[in-house]
Each structure stands twice: as structure tokens, then as C-alpha cells.
N, C-alpha and C positions, 0 to 999 in steps of 0.2 A: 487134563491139561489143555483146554481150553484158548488157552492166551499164546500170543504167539511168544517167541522166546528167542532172544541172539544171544551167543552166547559167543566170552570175549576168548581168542585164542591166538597168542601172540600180537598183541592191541588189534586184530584184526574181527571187525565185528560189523556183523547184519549183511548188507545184501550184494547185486552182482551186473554184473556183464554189461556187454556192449551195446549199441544201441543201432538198427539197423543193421540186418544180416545177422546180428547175435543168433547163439544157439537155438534157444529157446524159444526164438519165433517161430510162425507157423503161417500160412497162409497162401504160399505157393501151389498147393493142390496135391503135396505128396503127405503122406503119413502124420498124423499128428507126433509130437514131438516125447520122447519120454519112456514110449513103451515098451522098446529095446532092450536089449544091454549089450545087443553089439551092431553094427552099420556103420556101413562105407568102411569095413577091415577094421576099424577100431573096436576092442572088448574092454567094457567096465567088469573089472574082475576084483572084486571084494575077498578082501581076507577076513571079513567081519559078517557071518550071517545071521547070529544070534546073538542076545543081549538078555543080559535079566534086568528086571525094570527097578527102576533103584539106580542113583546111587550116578557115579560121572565115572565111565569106559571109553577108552580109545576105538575108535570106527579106523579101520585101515582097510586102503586099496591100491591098487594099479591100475594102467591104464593101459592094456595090450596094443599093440601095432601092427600093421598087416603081414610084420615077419616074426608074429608071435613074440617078441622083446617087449620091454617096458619102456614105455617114451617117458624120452627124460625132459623135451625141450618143446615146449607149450608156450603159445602169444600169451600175453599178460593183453587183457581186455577188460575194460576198467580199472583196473589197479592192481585185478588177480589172475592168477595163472589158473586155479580152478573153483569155480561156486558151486556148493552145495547145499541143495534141501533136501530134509529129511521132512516126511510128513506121514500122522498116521492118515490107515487107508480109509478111516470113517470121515476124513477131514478136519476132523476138531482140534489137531494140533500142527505147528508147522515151526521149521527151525530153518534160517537161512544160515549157513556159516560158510566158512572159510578154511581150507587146511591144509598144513604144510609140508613141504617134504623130507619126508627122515630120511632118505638113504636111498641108493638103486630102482628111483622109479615108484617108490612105496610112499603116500600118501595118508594124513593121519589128521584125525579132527576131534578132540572131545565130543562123546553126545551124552546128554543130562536127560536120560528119557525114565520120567518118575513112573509111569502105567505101561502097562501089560498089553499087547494085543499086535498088529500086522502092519508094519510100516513101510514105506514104501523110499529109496533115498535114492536122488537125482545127481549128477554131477555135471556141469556147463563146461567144455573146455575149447580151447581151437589149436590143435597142431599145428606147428612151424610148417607155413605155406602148403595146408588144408584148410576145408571150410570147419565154421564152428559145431559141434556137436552135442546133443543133449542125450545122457543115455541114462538108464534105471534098472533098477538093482532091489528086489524085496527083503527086507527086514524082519526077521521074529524078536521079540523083546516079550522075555516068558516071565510068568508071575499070573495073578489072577486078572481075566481081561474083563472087562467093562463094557459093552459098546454104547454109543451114544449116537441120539439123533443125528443128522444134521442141523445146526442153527436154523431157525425160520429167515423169509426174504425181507428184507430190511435195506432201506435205503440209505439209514444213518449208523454209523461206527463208532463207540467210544471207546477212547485209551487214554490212559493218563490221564484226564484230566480236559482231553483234548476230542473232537468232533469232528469224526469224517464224512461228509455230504455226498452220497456217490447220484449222480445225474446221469441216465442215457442206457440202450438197452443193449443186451448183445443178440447177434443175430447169427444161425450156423453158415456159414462159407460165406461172410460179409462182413467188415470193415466198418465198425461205426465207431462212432466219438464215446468215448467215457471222460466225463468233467468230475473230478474229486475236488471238495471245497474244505479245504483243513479251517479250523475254529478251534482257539482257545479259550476256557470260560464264556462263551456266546462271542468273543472277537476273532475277526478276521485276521489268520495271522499270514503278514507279509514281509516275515523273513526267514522261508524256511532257509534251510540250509543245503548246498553241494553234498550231495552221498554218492561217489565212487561217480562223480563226474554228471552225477542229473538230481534232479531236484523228486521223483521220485522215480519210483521202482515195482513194477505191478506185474503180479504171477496168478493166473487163471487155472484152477485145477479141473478137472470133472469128476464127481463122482461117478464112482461105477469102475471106470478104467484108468482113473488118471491122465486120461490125455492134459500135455503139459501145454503152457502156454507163458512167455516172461515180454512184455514189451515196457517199453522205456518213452520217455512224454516227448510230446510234439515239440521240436526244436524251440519255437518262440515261448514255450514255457516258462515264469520266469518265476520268482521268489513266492511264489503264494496270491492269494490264499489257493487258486483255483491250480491245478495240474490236468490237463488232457495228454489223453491218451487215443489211441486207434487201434481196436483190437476186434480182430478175427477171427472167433474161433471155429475148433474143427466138424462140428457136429452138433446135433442137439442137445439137452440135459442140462442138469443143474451143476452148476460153477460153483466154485469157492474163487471168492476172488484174492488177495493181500496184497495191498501199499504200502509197502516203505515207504517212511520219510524222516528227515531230519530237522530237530528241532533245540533249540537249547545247548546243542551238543550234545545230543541223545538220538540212537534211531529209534521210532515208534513202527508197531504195526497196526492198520486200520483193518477188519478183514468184512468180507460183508457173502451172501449167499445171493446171487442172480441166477434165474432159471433163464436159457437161449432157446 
């Protein structure tokens, strides 16, 4: 499963969070983002640890609190109250979603995961007057597993139809520019569309450990073609990178593989 995949779950569909301070960022010099599943008193505590691969199962979790209770009452930061990626651990697949609340603090999201093998799922949230948090949670999804390479490094992305130009390099504990240039059929297209409040949406994985990474485009960003970005990552190794963006009234994902 190679492509990335949004999948729609109460019209609520593809990507996440805030921009500046969001969860997901990384760069202040403490811990890469991700690799937890409990900090600062908050525990991501999954009711869902396995899956068999096949077929569309409910992922349910909670969100503990530092007096062991289930927080009910979470900021909405872009539009959502919490974002979720799932991804396998080889990186060659990735699901951004959304999911809702069923009842007492219990949290629920379709996952469509067709193969077999170790996955790894994220959750973005921010507590009512705490900072935002990123925490993870491993996945088994059993049946027969497969592994696959990584993708080779590649400057250019396609999906649908559509061409993503990635320009600029990463560097470990520094701050450089990424310029993403969207193209449809070889044209420039200069009207993407607003997704959850920015034009796109960009998550930096690493293989090996997952350290996590989600930044959001440089304010004067505007419709296209090109989106920068400023992204820091935590340490050396190979990236997986993936861009949301909005196009037609569809989100796309571009994804590409950068060694830092």
C-alpha cells in the first residue's frame, strides 16, 4: 500500500493541526516528537493493539490525564480536536485521519489497512490551557507481512495526475527552506485550495525510529504553485517526507524520500 490514503469519516477527511507551536513541531532542542506514548502526564492509551489486515476495523483510544481520568475537553486546532497518522514502520504507507468521539473520553476512527506487518499511529492533540502534544502508540496488523524497501531519493512526486517539485535540503538541528512546486499536466497550478486553514500540510518521518516531524507553510504562502516550508529536523537519516494539498476539491498526497 504504497499511496498514501485519506480516508473520509464523518465528512471529516486528510490532514491536521496548527501552525506554530502545534504539536508536531520540533526544533526547540528537547526530544524529537512522537516517540512516547506518555509526557508531560498525558497517556495515549489505545484500546486497539491489533488488527488483521483486510478489510475496514474501528482503531479506539483515550487520552489519559495526569489524574489518570480520560480528558474529555481538548482545543480544536485547525478545525480538529485530535489528528491522526497511522503509518507503516517501513514507511511506505501513511493515513492521515480524523476521529470522533463515541462516549466517555473514547475516541474512534476507521482504519483500512489491506497488508500485514508493524505500524506505528500518532495522535496531535492540545488540552484545554496545556501545551500541544504529539504521542505514539505501535500497531500489529497480522496476516502475511511483506517488507519493502524504502522508495529511492527523488526530487519529484506524482499523484493523480498531478507533480510535486520538492527544492531545498534538510539539515539535522537546522532550519532550512523546503519550496514544494504543485503542477498539473506540466501547468502551474495557482489555485490550490485552503485545507484546515493553510494551503498545505507537511509531515517528516524517519526511518528507523520515527522521529516525528508536522510543519505548516510560511505565512505569505499563497494559492500555488510553489508552498514553503521551514523545517528542522531532529537528527540525521533518511526522511520520508508527505504534503497535503488541496486541489479540485480533493486532498492529494505528494510524498518523496530525503536523506538529512
Amino acid at each position: 500500500m504504497n499511496e498514501t490514503t485519506h480516508t473520509d469519516h464523518h465528512a471529516h477527511r486528510g490532514h491536521a493541526a496548527g501552525h506554530h507551536g502545534h504539536a508536531g513541531h520540533h526544533g526547540d532542542g528537547g526530544a524529537p516528537e512522537g516517540l512516547q506514548i506518555s509526557k508531560d502526564g498525558y497517556t495515549f492509551a489505545p484500546e486497539t493493539a491489533r488488527l488483521d489486515a483486510g478489510g475496514t476495523a474501528d482503531y479506539r483510544f483515550r487520552i489519559l490525564g495526569p489524574d489518570g481520568a480520560a480528558v474529555t475537553s481538548l482545543a480544536e486546532v485547525h478545525g480538529k480536536r485530535i489528528h491522526l497518522i497511522a503509518v507503516r514502520r517501513d514507511l511506505t504507507g501513511f493515513w492521515h485521519l480524523h476521529p470522533v468521539e463515541s462516549g466517555d473520553g473514547t475516541w474512534t476512527v476507521p482504519l483500512e489497512l489491506a497488508e500485514a506487518g508493524q505500524y506505528r499511529v500518532f495522535i496531535d492533540f492540545q488540552p484545554d490551557g496545556a501545551a500541544g502534544l504529539t504521542l505514539g502508540a505501535d500497531l500489529a496488523v497480522a496476516g502475511d507481512f511483506q517488507p519493502r524497501p524504502v522508495p529511492d531519493v527523488a526530487a519529484v512526486s506524482e499523484v493523480d495526475g498531478y507533480e510535486v517539485v520538492l527544492d531545498g535540503e534538510l539539515q539535522a538541528g537546522q532550519a532550512h527552506r523546503l519550496a514544494l512546486t504543485v503542477h498539473r499536466d506540466g501547468v502551474p497550478v495557482t489555485d490550490l485550495e485552503p485545507y484546515l486553514g493553510a494551503y498545505g500540510h507537511l509531515v517528516a518521518l524517519r526511518l528507523g525510529d520515527l522521529a516525528y516531524l508536522h510543519v505548516h507553510p510560511e505565512e505569505a504562502t499563497g494559492p500555488g504553485p510553489e508552498i514553503g516550508f521551514h523545517a528542522a529536523v531532529p537528527g540525521p537519516g533518511t526522511y520520508r517526507l508527505f504534503l497535503d494539498f488541496k486541489h479540485a476539491g480533493k486532498v492529494r498526497t505528494a510524498q518523496f524520500t530525503v536523506v538529512a
